[in-house]
N, C-alpha and C positions, 0 to 999 in steps of 0.2 A: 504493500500500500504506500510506501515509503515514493519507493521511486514514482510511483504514480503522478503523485503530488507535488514529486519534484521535477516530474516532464510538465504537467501540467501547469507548474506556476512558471517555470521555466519560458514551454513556450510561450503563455501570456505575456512577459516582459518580453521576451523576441518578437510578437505580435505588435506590440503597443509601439515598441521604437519602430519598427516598419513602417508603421501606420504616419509616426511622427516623420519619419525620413521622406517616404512618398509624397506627403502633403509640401514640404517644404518645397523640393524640386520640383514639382509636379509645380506649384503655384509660383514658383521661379519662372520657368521653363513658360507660362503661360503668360507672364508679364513681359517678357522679353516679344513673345506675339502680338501682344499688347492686346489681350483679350482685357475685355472692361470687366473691374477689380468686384462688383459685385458681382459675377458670376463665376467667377473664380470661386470668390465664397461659400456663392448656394451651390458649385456642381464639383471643383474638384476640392477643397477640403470639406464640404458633404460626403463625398465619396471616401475620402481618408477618412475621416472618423467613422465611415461602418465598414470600411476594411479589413479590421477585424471582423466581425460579424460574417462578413461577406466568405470568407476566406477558412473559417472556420465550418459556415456550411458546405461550401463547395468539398472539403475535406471531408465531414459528414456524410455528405448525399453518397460518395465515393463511397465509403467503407458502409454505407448502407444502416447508420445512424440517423435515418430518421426523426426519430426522436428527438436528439442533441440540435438537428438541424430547425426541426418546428420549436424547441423550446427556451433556444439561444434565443433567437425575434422575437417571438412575443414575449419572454424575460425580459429583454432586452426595452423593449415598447413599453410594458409595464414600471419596468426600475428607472429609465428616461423619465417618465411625466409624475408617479407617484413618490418618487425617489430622491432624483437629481432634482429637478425641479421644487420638492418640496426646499429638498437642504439649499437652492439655491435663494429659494426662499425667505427661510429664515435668518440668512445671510443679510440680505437685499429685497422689499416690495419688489414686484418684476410688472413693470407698466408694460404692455402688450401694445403693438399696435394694431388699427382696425383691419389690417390686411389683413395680419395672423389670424385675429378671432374668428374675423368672416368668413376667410380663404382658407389658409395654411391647416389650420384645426380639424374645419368640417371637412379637406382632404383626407387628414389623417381618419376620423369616422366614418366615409367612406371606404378606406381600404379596409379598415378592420369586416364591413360588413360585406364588401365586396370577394373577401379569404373565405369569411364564411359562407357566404354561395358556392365557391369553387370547391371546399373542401369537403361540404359533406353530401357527398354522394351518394348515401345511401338515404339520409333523410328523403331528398327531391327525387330520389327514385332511378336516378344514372349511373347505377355502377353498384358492383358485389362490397367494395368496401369501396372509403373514404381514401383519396389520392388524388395527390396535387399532380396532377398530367401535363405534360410538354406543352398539351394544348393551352390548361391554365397559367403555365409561365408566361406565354407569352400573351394572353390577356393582360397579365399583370404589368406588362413590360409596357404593352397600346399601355395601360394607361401613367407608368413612368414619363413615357416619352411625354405625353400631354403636359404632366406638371413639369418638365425640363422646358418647355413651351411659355408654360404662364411663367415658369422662372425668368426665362429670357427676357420677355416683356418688361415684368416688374421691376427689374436693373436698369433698363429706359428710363423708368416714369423715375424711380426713387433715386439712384446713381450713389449708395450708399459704397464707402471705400474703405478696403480692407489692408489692415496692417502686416503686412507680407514683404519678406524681403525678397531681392534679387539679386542670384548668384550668377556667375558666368555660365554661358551652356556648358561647358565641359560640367562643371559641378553640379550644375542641375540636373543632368544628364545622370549621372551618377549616382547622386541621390536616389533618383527615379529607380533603376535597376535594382541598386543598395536596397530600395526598402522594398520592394517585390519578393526581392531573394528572402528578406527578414520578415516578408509579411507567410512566404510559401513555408517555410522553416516552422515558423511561431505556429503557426494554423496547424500544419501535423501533428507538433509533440504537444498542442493542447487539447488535440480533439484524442489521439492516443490515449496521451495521459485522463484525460474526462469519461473513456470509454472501460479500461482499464480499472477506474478508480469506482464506477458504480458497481461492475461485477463485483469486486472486490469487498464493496461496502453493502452487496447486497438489497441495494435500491437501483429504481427504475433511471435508465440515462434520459428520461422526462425531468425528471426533479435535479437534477447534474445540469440539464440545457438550462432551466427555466432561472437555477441559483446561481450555480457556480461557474459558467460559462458566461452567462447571460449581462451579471453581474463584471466580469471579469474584461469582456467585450465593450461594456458601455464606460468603461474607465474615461475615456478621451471626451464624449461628452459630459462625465459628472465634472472633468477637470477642468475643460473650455466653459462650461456655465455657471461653475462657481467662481473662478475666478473674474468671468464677465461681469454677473453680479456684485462682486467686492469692488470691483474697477468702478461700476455705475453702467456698466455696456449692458443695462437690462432688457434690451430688445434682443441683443446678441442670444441673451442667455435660455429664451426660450424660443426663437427660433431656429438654433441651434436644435437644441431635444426633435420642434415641431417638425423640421425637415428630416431631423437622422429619422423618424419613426416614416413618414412616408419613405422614404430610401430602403429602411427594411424593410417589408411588406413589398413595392411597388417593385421594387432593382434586385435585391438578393432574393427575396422568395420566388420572384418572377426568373432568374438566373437561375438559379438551384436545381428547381425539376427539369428544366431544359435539358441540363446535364443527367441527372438522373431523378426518375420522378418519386417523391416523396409520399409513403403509408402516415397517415395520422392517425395518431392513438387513440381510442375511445373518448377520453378523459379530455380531449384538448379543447370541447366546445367552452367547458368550464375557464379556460386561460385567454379562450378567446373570446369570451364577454368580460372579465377583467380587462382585457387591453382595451374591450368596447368602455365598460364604466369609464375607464382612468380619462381617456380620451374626452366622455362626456362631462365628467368632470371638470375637466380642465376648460372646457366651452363654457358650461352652465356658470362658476363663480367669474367668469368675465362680466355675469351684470346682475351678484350681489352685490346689496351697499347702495348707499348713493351715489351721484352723479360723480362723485370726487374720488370712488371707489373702482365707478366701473372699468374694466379692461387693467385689471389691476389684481395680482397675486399678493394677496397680504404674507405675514407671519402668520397669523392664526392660522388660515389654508394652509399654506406649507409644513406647520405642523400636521394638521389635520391628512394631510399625502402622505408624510413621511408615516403616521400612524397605521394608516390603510395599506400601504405598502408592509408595515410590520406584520399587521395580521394575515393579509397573503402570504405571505412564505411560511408562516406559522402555518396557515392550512396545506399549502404545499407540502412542507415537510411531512405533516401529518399524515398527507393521503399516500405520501411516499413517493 
């Protein structure tokens, strides 16, 4: 169990620096194109901070971990808004703006319900069991590509500019590869190590995806929105969360079964109305309070997340 734990944590710090190395080059490399700074933000360090995630599945679907693959993303979904955002919370109020609440959000509740159309199969009568098919990826991807569309747009209207440095191509360049290598590396000996370490512990690699993966994966968001918050970058700090959770769901889940297609576990409807609640949550207290309130993450809320967040993993663990 030993070693388990220590491929596992292993490759997660191998994961998290790739993640960190790919963004930097990658958002190097794209300034030098002189692609405009706020899309950089929403697509490639979007894309670096669910790299982990991303990378982690694609390793999963491989070795036919299912499980670790559905429980990583909606973990992940889950520990984003009920988690990160709570603590980022309590840190910092997080003023929202009206794009997020109205746009960015109600996307994020639409893929959750959109997963659930695709996934259960047997409810609506199309199939012997529940399985994310080639064909659902790439629904999923049509509608990635749409929100990379309205992303586009919205750099137009807003032209908000991101704090990104610029290296020479050789080094960007470098970078780029460098954190591939360390993102392909980190993703085996954690999803190894994750697979390994449930046989071992005798629990399902569901409750592994949904904690200790999922958890482990979303590190680079809980780090980017706390510190944005501390900063005062409080729009940063939840659009950040809002866009990683459309990214997994829309981009990895929709990538994933392409490659190989994903069995869901009985149990997942239950994970997948959590990530529906937390999502709803997060909509609905944008307009408790008064007028000086609304679109506005207090303390109390953010406690009140981090609270709800406790007791799911409490039930988690319990169900096993």
């Amino acid at each position: 169990m030993f070693f388990s734990i220590f491929f596992l944590l292993i490759g997660l710090a191998i994961l998290l620096f790739g993640g960190e190395v790919f963004v930097r080059g990658s958002a190097s490399f794209a300034r030098r194109l002189r692609v405009p700074p706020l899309v950089i933000g929403l697509t490639i360090v979007a894309f670096g901070t669910s790299a982990p995630e991303l990378i982690v599945n694609i390793f999963a679907a491989l070795r036919g971990a299912s499980d670790i693959a559905m429980g990583n993303i909606l973990g992940s979904n889950i520990v984003n808004i009920l988690f990160i955002l709570g603590i980022a919370a309590v840190v910092r109020p997080l003023s929202v703006k009206e794009n997020t609440t109205w746009k960015e959000i109600p996307l994020g509740i639409l893929s959750v319900v959109v997963l659930f159309l695709l996934g259960n199969d047997v409810m609506f009568g199309n199939n012997g069991a529940d399985v994310l098919t080639r064909a659902d990826g790439l629904i999923l991807i049509s509608f990635f590509i749409i929100f990379l569309y309205y992303t586009y747009g919205l750099s137009k209207v807003e032209g908000e500019k991101q704090d990104l440095a610029t290296y020479s191509t050789r080094r960007s360049v470098a970078y780029i590869i460098g954190g591939v290598i360390a993102l392909a590396l980190g993703g085996k000996f954690m999803v190894d190590g994750a697979v390994a370490l449930a046989r071992m512990a005798g629990v399902s690699e569901l409750l592994i995806g949904l904690t200790i993966t999922a958890v482990g994966t979303s590190l680079p968001e809980l780090v980017t929105s706390v510190i944005a918050a501390y900063r005062g970058h409080v729009a940063i700090a939840v659009g950040n969360v809002v866009g990683s959770n459309i990214f997994n769901i829309l981009w990895i889940l929709g990538i994933t079964p392409v490659i190989a297609p994903i069995a869901l576990p009985e149990s997942i409807n239950v994970d997948l109305a959590m990530a529906f609640i937390a999502s709803m949550l997060l909509f609905l207290v944008m307009f408790v309070g008064g007028k000086k309130h609304r679109h506005v993450l207090r303390r109390s809320e953010g406690i009140f997340f981090v609270l709800c967040y406790i007791a799911y993993i409490m039930f988690v663990v319990f169900r096993g």
